[in-house]
N, C-alpha and C positions, 0 to 999 in steps of 0.2 A: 504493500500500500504506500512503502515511503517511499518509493521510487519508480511506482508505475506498473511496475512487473506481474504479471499473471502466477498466481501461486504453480499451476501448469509449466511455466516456464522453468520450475528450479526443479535439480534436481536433490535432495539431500542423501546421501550416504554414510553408513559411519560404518568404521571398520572391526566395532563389535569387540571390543579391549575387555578382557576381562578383567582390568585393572583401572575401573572408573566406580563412581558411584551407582546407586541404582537413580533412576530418573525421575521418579513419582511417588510421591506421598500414599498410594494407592498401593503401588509395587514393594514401598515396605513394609503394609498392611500385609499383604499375602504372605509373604515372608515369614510375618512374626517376628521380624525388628522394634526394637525400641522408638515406641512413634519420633522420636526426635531426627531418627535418622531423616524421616518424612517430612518435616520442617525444612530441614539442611538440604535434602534434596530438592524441594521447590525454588530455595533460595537459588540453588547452583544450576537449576533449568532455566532463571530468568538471566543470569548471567549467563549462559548460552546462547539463549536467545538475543540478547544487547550483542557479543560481541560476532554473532552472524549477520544480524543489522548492518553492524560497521562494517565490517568485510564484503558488506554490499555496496556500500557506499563509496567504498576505498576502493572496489572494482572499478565501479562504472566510474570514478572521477579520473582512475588513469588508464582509460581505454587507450590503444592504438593501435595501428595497422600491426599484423601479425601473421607468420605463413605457420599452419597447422599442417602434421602430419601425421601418422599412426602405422605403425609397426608391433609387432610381437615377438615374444621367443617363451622359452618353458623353464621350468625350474620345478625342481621335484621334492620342496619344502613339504607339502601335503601326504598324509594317509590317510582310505578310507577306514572308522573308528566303527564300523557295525560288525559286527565278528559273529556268523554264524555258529548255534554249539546245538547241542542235545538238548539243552533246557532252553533253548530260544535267544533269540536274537543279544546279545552283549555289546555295552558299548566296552569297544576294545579296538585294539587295530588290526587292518583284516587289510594285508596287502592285497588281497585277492577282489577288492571291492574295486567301485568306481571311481576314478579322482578325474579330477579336471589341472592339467598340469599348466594351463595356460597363461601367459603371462600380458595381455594387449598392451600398449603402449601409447599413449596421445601424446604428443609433444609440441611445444609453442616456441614459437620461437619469432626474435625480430627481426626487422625486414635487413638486420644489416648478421641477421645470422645467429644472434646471439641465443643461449637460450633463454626461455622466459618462463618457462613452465614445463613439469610432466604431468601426468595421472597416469596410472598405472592399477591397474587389477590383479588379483589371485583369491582362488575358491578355499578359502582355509581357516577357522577358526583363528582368533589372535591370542591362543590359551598357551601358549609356550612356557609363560611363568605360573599360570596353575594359579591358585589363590593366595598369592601375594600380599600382605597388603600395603600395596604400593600402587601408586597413581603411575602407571605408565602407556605405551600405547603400543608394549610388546612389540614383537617382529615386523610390524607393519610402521610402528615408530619410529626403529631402529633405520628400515630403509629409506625411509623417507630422510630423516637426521644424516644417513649416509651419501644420497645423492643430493642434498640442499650443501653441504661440506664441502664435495668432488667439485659442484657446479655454483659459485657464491653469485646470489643474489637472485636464483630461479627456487621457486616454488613447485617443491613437490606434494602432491595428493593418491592417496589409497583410494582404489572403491573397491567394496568386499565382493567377491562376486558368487557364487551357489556354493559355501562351504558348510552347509548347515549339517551334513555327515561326515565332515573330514576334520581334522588335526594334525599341529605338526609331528613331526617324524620326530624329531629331538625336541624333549622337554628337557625340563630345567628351572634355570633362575636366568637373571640378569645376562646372563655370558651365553647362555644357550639364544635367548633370544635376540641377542647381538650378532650372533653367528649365524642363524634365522634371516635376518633383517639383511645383515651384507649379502648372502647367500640370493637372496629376491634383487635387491639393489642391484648385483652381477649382474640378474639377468635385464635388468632394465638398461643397464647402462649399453650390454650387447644391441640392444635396438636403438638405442641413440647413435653409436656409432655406424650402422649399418645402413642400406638404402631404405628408406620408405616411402612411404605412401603419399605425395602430398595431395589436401583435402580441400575443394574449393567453398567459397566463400558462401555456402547454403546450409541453412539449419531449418527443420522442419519436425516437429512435435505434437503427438498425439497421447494422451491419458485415456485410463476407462477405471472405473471404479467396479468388480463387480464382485456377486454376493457368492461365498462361501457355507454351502451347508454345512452345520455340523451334526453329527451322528447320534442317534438316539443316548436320550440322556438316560442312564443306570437305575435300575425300577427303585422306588423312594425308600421298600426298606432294607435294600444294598447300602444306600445314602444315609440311612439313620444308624448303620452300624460303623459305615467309614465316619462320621460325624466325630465319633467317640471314638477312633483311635490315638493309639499312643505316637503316631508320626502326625506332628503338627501340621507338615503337609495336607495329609491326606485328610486329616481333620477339618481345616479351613475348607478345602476344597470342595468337600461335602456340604458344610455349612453354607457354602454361598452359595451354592445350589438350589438348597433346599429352602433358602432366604428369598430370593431370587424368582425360582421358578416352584412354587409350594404346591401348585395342581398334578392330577396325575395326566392331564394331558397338555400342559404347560412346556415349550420347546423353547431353547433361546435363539435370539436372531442370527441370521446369517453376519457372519464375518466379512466386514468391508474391505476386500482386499484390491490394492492399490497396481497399477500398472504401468510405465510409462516407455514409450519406446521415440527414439529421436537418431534423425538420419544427416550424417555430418559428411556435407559434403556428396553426399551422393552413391557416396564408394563405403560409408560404414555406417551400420547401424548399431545405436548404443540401446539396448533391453532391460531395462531398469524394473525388477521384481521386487514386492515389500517382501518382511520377513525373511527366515531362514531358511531359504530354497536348499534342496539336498541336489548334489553333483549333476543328475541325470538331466535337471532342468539344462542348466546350460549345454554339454553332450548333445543333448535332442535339438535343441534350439538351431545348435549353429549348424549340426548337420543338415538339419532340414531346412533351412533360412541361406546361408551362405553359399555364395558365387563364385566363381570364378575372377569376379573382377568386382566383388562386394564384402566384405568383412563383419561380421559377425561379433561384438563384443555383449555378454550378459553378465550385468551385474544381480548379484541380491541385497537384501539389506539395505535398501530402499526407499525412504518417505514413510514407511512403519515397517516398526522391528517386533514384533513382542510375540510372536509365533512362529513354530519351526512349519515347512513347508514340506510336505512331504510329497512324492508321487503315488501314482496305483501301488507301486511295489512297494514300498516302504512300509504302507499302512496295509498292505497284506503277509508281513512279515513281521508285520508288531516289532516291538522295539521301542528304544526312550524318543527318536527324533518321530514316530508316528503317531504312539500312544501314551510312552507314559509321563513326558516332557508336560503332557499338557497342566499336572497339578502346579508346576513352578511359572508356570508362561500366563496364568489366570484365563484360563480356556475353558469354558464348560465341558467339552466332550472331543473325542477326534473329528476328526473334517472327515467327511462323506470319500469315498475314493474316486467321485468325479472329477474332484477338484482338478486333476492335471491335464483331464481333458479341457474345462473352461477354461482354464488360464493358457494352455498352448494354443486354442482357438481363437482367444482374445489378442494373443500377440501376432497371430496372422491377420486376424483381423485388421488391427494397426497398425503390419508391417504394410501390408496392400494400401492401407489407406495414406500413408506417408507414401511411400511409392510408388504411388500413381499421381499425384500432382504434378 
């Protein structure tokens, strides 16, 4: 509103640190935090919001001519964390699963060469240091802090992209995710040096907001027994439910899940998914979407984060990213397993509709 811009027009991404605060006084309700945390956290959401205000302001006052281009390479920081066993689904590492090893690359640069900017993606949780408690921005901070060093006075940015089943391969502390961070950095920097793509001067933008069923809610006196467990989780979880939705044929609304997809240049299109999309998203996407002389980049974690994404398969495989994530994400129930049909129909739908203008 302060500057004209269509909420449509932005994209927000965050690279999903497990070494932040939680965001909402609500979030540490569910938790079972000491409400103060809840306080503290509203304070440090308005101070987010001020200094992405300014960073908009501070954009647009020093615009200027700019040649964009985009390139990739891979880097094998990720492993898929679903581990098939006897007793079902584990979160564990399971080289055997799907990862998305890819690395996109935008790059800005000014008309006399220099550069001005990267963003850079990878599908990979930022859990390297594990529950730390320290404010950092793990391996995805690391890199960025490594190619802002190599390259003074360019700006580099993360966008998370379908890591909602993977993790990195070396855990640790501080040093691991240092080593994480350079390791990504490397690969970025391989695409800077190398030919790319350059991007002409067209941007085009389409959104769909659309509704996610969720799956029948647990008969109410399943819900009155989980109510009274000894896992606070599963406790609250029940209770909001049963607060919530108190009839026996009482269903909660569909999940407003968010979409955005935007064509740069002609030659790449950028796929912006809310939530924590699991690997296959991206996989399918670009196989099925990209050209020969068109690129293909999918991010997750997107304009809302607070549910994992799962596909058909996931959620017919059970497991923490399909089903049982939901009591910590404040989810009433799993998502229907159509979900990956609308949402892959929806981004055809908007990839058609951006290009064909």
């Amino acid at each position: 509103k302060n500057y004209g811009l269509k909420s449509s027009n932005l994209l927000l991404n965050v690279s999903h640190t497990h070494g932040g605060p939680m965001l909402s006084a609500q979030t540490v309700a569910d938790w079972g935090a000491d409400p103060v945390w809840g306080d503290r956290a509203e304070v440090y959401v308005r101070d987010v919001v001020s200094k992405v205000d300014e960073l908009l302001k501070n954009a647009i006052e020093k615009q200027q001519p700019a040649q964009v281009s985009f390139g990739r390479s891979t880097c094998a920081l990720a492993m898929n964390r679903r581990l098939p066993t006897p007793e079902g689904m584990r979160l564990a590492p399971n080289p055997n699963g799907p990862t998305d090893h890819d690395v996109p690359v935008l790059q800005v640069r000014s008309v006399k060469g220099e550069l001005i900017a990267v963003a850079f993606g990878y599908a990979c949780h930022n859990t390297t240091m594990g529950g730390i408690p320290l404010l950092n921005g793990d391996y995805a901070g690391y890199a960025r802090h490594k190619l802002e060093t190599d390259h003074p006075g360019a700006v580099a940015m993360f966008l998370g992209g379908c890591g909602g089943d993977q993790d990195p391969v070396l855990r640790g502390g501080p040093a691991e995710a240092e080593q994480n961070g350079n390791l990504l950095a490397t690969a970025v920097e391989q695409t800077l040096n190398a030919q790319s793509t350059s991007l002409p001067a067209r941007l085009k933008i389409a959104n769909a907001t659309i509704p996610l069923e969720f799956a029948a809610l647990p008969p109410r006196p399943d819900l009155e027994v989980r109510a009274q467990s000894g896992n606070g989780f599963v406790a609250r979880h029940a209770q909001s439910i049963l607060k919530n939705w108190p009839g026996p044929n009482d269903h909660p609304p569909a999940y407003q899940y968010p979409i955005q997809v935007m064509s740069l240049g002609d030659q790449l299109t950028l796929i912006a998914l809310g939530g924590e999309p699991v690997a296959d998203y991206s996989l399918r996407l670009k196989k099925e979407l990209s050209g020969q002389e068109h690129a293909v980049w999918v991010a997750g974690y997107s304009n809302l984060v607070n549910a994992y994404i799962p596909n058909r398969r996931v959620l017919e495989e059970g497991g923490y990213e399909g089903t049982e994530a939901i009591i910590y994400q404040s989810l009433p129930a799993p998502f229907r397993p159509e979900l990956e049909d609308q949402i892959v129909s929806t981004v055809r739908k908007l990839f058609d509709q951006i290009h064909s203008k």
